[in-house]
N, C-alpha and C positions, 0 to 999 in steps of 0.2 A: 315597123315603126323605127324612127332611126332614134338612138342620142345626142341630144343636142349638148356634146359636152367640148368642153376644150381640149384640143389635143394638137401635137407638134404638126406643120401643117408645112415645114421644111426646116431642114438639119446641113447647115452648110457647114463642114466641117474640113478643115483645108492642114494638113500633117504633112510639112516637108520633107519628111523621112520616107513617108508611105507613096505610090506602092513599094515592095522593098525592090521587087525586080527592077524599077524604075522610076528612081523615086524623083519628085515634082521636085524640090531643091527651094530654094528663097527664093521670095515673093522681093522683087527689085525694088529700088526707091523709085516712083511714078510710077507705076503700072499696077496696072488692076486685075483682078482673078472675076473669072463672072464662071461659073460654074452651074453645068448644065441645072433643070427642074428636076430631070432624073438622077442626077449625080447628087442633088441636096436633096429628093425624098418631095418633093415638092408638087407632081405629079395628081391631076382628079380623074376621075371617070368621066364619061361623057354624058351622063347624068347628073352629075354635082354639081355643085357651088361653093365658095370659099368665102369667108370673113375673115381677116388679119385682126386681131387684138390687140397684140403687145408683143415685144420683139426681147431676146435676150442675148445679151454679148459678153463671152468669154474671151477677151484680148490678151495678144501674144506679150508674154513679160520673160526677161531672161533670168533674173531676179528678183528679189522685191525691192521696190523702187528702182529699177530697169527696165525701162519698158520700151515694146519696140512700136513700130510708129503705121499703126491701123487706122490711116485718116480720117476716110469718109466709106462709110457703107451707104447704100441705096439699094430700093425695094425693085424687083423687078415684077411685074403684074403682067401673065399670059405675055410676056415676051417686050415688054414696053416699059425703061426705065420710069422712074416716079420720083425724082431728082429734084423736080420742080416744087414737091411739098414737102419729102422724107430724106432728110439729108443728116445722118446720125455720126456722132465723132465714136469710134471703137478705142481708142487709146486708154488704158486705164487710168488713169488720171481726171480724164474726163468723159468717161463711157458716157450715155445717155439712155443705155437703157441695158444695164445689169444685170446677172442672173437674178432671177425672183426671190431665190431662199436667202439672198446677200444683201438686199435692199434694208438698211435701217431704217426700224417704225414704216417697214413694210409696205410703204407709197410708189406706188408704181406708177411709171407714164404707160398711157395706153392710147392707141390710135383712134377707139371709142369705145360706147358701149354694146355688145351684141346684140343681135334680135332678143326680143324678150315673147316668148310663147305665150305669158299671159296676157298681153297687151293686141287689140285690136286693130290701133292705132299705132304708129313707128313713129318717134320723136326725132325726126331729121339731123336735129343737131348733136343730137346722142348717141346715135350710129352714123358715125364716121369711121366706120371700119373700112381695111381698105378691102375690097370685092375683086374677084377675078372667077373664073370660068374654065380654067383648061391647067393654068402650073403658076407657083410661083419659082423665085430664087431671088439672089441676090448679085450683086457689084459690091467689090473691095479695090478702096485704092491706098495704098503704100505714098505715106508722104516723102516730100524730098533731101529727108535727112539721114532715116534709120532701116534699112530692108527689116523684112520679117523673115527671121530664121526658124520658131518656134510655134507647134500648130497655136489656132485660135480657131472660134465655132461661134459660128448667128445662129441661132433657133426663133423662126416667125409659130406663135401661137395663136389658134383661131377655133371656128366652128365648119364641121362642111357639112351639109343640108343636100338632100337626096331631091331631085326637081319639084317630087308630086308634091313632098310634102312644103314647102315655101310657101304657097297658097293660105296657111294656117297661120301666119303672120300677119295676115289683114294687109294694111295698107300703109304707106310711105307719106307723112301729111295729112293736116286735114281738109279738110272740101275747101277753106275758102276763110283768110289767106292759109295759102301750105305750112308755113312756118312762122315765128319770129321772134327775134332774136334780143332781150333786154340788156343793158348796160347797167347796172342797178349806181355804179359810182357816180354817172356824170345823171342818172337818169334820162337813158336813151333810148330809143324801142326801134332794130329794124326790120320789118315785115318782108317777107320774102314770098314771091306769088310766083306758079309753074302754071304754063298751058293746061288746059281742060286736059281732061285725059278722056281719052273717048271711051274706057271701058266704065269709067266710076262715074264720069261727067259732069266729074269736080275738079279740083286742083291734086287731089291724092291721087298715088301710083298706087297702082296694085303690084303686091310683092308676088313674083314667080321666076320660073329662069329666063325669060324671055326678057324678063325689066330690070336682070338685076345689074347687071352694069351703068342702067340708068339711076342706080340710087346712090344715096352720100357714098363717097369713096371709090366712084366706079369712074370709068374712063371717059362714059356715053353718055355723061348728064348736060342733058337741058337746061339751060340755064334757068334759074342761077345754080353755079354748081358750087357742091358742098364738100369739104376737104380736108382730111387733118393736114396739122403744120407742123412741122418741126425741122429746125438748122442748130447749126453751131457758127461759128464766127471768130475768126482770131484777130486779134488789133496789126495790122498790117505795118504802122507805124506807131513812133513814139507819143506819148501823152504830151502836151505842153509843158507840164509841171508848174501848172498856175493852176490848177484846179477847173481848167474847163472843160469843155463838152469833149467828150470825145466820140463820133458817130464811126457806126460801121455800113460805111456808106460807098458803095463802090466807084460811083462817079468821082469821086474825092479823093480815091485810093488808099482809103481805109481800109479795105480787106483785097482781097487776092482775086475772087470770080463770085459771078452771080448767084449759086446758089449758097453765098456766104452774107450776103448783101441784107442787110436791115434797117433799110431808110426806105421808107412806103410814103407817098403822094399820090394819096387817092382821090380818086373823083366820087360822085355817086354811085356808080356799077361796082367798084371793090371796096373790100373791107377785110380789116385783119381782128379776129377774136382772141386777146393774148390771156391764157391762161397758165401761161406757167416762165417761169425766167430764174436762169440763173448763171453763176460766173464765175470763175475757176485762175488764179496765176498757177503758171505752171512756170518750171524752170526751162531754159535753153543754154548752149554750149555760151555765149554770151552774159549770161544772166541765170547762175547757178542757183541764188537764192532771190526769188521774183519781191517784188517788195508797191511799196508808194502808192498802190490803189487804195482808194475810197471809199466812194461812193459808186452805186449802180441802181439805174431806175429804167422810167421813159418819159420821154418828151411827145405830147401831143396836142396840138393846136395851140404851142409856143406852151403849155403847162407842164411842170414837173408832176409826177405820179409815183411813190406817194410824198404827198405835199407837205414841208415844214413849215415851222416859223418862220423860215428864211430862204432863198433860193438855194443857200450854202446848204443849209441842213434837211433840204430837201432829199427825198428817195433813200433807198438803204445803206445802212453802213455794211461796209464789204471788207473791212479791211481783212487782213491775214488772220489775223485771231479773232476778230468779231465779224464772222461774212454771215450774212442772215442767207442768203442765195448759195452757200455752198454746194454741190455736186459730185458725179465720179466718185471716182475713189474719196475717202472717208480721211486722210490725210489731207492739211496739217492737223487735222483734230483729233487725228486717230497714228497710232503709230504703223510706220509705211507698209509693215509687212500684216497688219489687219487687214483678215480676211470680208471688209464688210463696204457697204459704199451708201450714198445718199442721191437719190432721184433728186431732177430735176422740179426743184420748189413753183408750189402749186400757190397763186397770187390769193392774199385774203379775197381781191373781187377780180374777175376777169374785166381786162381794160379794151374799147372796141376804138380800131382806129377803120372810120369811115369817113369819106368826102372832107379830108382834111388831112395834115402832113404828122407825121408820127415816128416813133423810131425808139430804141434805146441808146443809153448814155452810161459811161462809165466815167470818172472823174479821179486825177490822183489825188495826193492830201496836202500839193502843193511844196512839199520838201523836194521831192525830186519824179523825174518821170515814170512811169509805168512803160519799162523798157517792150518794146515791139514784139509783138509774137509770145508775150509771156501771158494776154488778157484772153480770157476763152470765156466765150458768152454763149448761152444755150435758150433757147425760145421756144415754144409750143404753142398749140391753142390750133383755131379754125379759120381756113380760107375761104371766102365767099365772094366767086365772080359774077356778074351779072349782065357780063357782054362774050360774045360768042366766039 
């Protein structure tokens, strides 16, 4: 019988010094390190399976409050980047998903929840782990300001399950509908239905290795398919400095490439489940001390989220000293060289943008603008497609 416990399930560990006979050197600004499954530990047997949990990032700093520039990490699943749902900023400033033991008040983001052994039934939207079959690893990309001189290390945490025994899991959904999915803020419910399954003869999958790529997090789902989310996003340009909207919205050129992009115009077939948001100034060689932010919320079928008195006072205050959404590193609120940082804030109620236009917003305070490249917004939650 196996344990079904958590355990390191790859160690990408990238030391400029090492090997010493030859040693790798800095990581360039643009260019990315992908680093074999067997080089990160990342490797199963040909009996296994794998669930991804939660991710941990030790970013490269030369000092405290020096920090070198680990743009974007991405999950590599049995050889097929995951770029499209998992797009994690490594920077310390604004890590997104921190060592475990350094999280204050201990809130962790996590990709979902694991198989649960006592459960007969698998609650679809709660394991959105991500799933693979044969290795994982990762992609690091080096932004275009600061090389990385100094090692840093991703560690992906999960479960791996020995083939026979996955059968002990029951099933993926229930017979009839498979899933669905409640909005409790606006009072919204959406029902998610899968093809008969010809072994169960309902809408539930049977859990084994044969289906597990078919389930939440896998590469092979049937529509509709179920996905953890998460990006980061930097404001591409300047705020207005009259206090309006400011979208990061790529057609607009508010941010830089599409897996930075957070303006959703959905139809019936998509939908985005936002559970978690948050939003970070950070300084630039321009803009040493970031200043003039506001507000930060979302905008959904033309409504602020969460709603004030007034459209003014609408969504959360963010300023420097009062940011309700703070993240990364634990600085301004913590002194630079504290060793501790704050996950990405979990929303009192998850917000569902379906068959309607949605997005987040950040706002300055109207004194002056939120200088470009200084706003860093962090988003999570669940993707759900329903066209093939």
């Amino acid at each position: 019988m196996e344990h079904f416990e958590l355990r390191c399930l790859c160690d990408a560990f990238r030391d400029p010094a090492a090997p010493v006979a030859a040693p790798i050197g800095a990581q360039a600004v643009n260019t990315w390190w992908r680093p074999t499954p067997a080089a990160a530990f990342g490797e199963l047997e040909a009996d296994e399976r794998g669930e991804i949990v939660f991710a941990e990032i030790w970013s490269p700093v030369t000092a405290p409050g020096v920090e070198e520039e680990l743009k974007k990490i991405i999950i590599m699943l049995d050889g097929e980047e995951y770029g499209k749902y998992i797009s994690l900023s490594g920077i310390r400033a604004t890590v997104m998903a921190p060592p475990k033991d350094r999280i204050w008040s201990g809130n962790l983001y996590s990709f979902g929840t694991p198989l649960d052994i006592i459960q007969a039934v698998q609650n679809p939207l709660a394991n959105t782990t991500l799933k693979y079959k044969q290795n994982v690893s990762v992609a690091t990309l080096v932004g275009a300001v600061t090389a990385i001189t100094q090692p840093y290390r991703i560690r992906l945490w999960g479960k791996v399950y020995k083939n026979g025994e996955l059968p002990r899991f029951g099933v993926m959904g229930s017979a009839a509908p498979w899933a669905y999915l409640t909005e409790r803020t606006r009072n919204r419910t959406m029902v998610l239905s899968k093809p008969i399954n010809p072994v169960t003869k309902t809408q539930a999958i049977p859990i084994n290795a044969d289906t597990w790529l078919t389930l939440p997090g896998g590469k092979d789902q049937a529509i509709p398919k179920v996905n953890p989310f998460a990006r980061y996003a930097y404001n591409l340009l300047a705020t207005d400095a009259q206090q309006g909207d400011y979208q990061f919205r790529l057609s607009t050129g508010g941010v830089l490439e599409e897996q930075e992009n957070m303006y959703w115009e959905f139809d019936e077939l998509d939908a985005l489940f936002i559970k978690g948001l948050g939003v970070k100034l950070v300084p630039t060689a321009a803009m040493p001390i970031p200043a003039n932010l506001a507000r930060t919320g979302l905008r959904i079928d033309g409504n602020y989220h969460p709603k004030g008195p007034t459209t003014r006072t609408s969504m959360f205050p963010t300023t420097v000293g009062i940011n309700e959404l703070n993240f990364g590193h634990l600085a301004p609120f913590a002194p630079i060289a504290h060793p501790y940082y704050a996950a990405i804030p979990k929303l009192p109620q998850p917000y569902l943008i379906w068959n309607e236009i949605g997005y987040p917003v950040i706002r300055d305070d109207g004194v002056a603008a939120v200088a470009l490249n200084t706003a860093v917004l962090a988003l999570t939650g669940i993707r759900i497609e329903m066209r093939g």
